[in-house]
N, C-alpha and C positions, 0 to 999 in steps of 0.2 A: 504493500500500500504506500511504502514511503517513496519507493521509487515512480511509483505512478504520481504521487500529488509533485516531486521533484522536476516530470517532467511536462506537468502542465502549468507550473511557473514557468520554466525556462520559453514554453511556447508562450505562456501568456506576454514574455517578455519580447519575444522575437516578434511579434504581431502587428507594432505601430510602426518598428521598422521597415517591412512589408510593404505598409501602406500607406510611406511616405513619398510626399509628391515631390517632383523635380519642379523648382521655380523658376521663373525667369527675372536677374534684374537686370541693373545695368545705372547709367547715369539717366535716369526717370525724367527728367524734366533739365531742360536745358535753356539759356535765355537771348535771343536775337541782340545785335548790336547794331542799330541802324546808323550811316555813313551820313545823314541828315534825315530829315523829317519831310521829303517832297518828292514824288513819286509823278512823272508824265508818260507818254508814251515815246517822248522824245527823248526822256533819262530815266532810267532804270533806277531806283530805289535799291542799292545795296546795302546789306550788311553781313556783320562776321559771325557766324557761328560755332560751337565748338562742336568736334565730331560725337558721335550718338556711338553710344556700344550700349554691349547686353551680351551676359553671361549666363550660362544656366547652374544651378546649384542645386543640391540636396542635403536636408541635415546642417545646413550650414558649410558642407563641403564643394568645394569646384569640383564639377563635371565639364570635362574638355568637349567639345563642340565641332565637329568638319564642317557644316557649312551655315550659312546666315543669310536672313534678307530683310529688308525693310518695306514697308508697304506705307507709302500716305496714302489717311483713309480720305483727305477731303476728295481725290480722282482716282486712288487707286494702283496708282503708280509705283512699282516695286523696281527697288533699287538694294540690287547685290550686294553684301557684305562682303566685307573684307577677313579672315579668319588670322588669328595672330595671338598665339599663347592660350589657345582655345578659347577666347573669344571672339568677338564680332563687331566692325568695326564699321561705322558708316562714314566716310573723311566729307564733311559739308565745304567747310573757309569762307569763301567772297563770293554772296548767292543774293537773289533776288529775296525781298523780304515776302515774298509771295510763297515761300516755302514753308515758311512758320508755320505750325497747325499740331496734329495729330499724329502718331507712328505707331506702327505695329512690327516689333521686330518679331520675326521667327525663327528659331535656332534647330539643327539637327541634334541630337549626340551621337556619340559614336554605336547607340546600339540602333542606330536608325530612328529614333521616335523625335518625333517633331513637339515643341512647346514652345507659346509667344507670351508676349506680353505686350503692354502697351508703352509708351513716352509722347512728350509733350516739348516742341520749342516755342516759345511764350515770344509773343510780342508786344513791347509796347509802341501805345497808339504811333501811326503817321498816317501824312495824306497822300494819297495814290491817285491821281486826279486819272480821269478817263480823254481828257483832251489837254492841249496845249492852254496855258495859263502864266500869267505875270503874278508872283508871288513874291513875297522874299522873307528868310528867319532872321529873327531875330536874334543876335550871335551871345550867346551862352545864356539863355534865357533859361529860367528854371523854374514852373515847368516850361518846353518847348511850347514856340509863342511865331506863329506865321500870320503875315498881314496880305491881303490881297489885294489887288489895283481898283482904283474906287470905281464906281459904276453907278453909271447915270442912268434912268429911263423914263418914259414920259409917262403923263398922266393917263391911267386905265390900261396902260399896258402891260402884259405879263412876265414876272420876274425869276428865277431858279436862282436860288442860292446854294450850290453844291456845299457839299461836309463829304466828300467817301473816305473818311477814316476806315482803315485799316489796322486790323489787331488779333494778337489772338493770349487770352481768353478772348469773345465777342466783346467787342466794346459799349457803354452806355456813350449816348451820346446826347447832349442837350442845346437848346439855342439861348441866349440871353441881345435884349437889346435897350442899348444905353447903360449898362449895368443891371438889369432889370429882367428875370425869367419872362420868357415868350410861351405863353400858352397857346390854345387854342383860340381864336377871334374869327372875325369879319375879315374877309377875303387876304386870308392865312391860310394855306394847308402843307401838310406833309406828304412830302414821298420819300419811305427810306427815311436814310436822314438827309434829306435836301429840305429844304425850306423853298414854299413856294408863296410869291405876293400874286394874287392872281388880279387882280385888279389896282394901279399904283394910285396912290395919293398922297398927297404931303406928310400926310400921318408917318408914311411908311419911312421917311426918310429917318437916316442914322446908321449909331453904330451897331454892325451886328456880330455878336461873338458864337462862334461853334465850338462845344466843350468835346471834347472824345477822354472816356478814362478806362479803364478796367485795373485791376490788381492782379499779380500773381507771387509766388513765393520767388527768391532771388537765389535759392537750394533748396534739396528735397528736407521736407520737415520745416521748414523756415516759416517764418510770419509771412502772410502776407502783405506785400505791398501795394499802396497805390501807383499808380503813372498816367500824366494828364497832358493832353495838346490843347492849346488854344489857335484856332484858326479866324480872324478878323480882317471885315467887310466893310466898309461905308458905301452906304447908299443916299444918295443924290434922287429927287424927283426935279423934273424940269416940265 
């Protein structure tokens, strides 16, 4: 009897080891460095990344790894790892901030079984303007602070005031004019975040500021942070 209860401890003991899972980490979250704050289609908005790995582990022990990949989920787009000490390496540098978003690395091990996990390159706010535009930053402004070229229109006619802040986490974004939040009103609407005067009158004239923020943490586990762009407009009726 003693030898039997002997060995249904030892199994009881062998049992969670069993049925422990192989994880995947890596550096989880990583943070864009933007080259400025002004994105056309005539200049490319760079910044510097640091490269993206992930390991897989068990127990808290390294499991070496043959092969790796990366998939951004915003298009889906997979991009081959690099394998180096049995890990997995993604080399980003000097990239479009259009890459910042979501990642899904995949790792092999060596007894052929596939496990992912997810990562995160964080950006903070900038603007990514969809056409050509006269802007200029404001040089060490903190937070980052872009003024736009003033803009006249005449009475009753229709105005667009772009915001395409870009970010990722998704950024909040808000309008203030004169100093003063801009709500909803009388021939005011929203699309996106563009502000729209759909009918001009002197009212309308002033200063208009476009807020963009989101937070994220600056390393994994860390507080998070706020980060904030200010994009400003005067507007002129004639």
């Amino acid at each position: 009897m003693r030898n039997k209860e002997m060995i249904y401890l030892i199994l009881i003991g062998l049992f969670p080891l069993a049925l422990a899972q192989v994880t995947v980490i890596g550096n989880l979250a990583v943070v864009a460095s933007p080259e400025s704050h002004v994105g056309t289609p005539n200049k490319t908005l760079y910044a510097t990344i640091p490269n993206l790995w992930c390991a897989a582990q068990k127990l808290g022990e390294h499991v070496d790894v043959e092969y790796g990949e990366f998939t951004r989920l915003s298009d889906g787009k997979v991009f081959p790892g690099t394998v180096n000490q049995g890990k997995v390496y993604l080399e980003i540098g000097k990239v479009s901030v259009r890459v910042a978003g979501r990642y899904r690395c995949e790792v092999r091990t060596l007894d052929k079984e596939i496990h992912s996990g997810n990562l995160i390159i964080y950006l903070p706010p900038v603007l990514d303007f969809p056409t050509a535009v006269r802007v200029s930053e404001v040089l060490n402004a903190r937070p980052p602070h872009v003024i736009g070229a003033e803009r006249k229109g005449l009475h009753g006619e229709r105005m667009v005031l772009e915001c395409p802040i870009l970010a990722n986490p998704e950024p909040m974004v808000r309008w203030d004019k004169n100093g003063e939040p801009l709500g909803n009103s009388e021939n005011i609407e929203y699309d996106g975040n563009n502000l729209i005067l759909t009918q001009l009158t002197e009212e309308h004239a002033g200063k208009y500021r476009c807020t963009g923020d989101n937070s994220f943490p600056l390393f994994v586990d860390g507080p998070s942070i706020p980060h904030q762009l200010y994009f400003d407009q005067d507007i002129k009726v004639v």
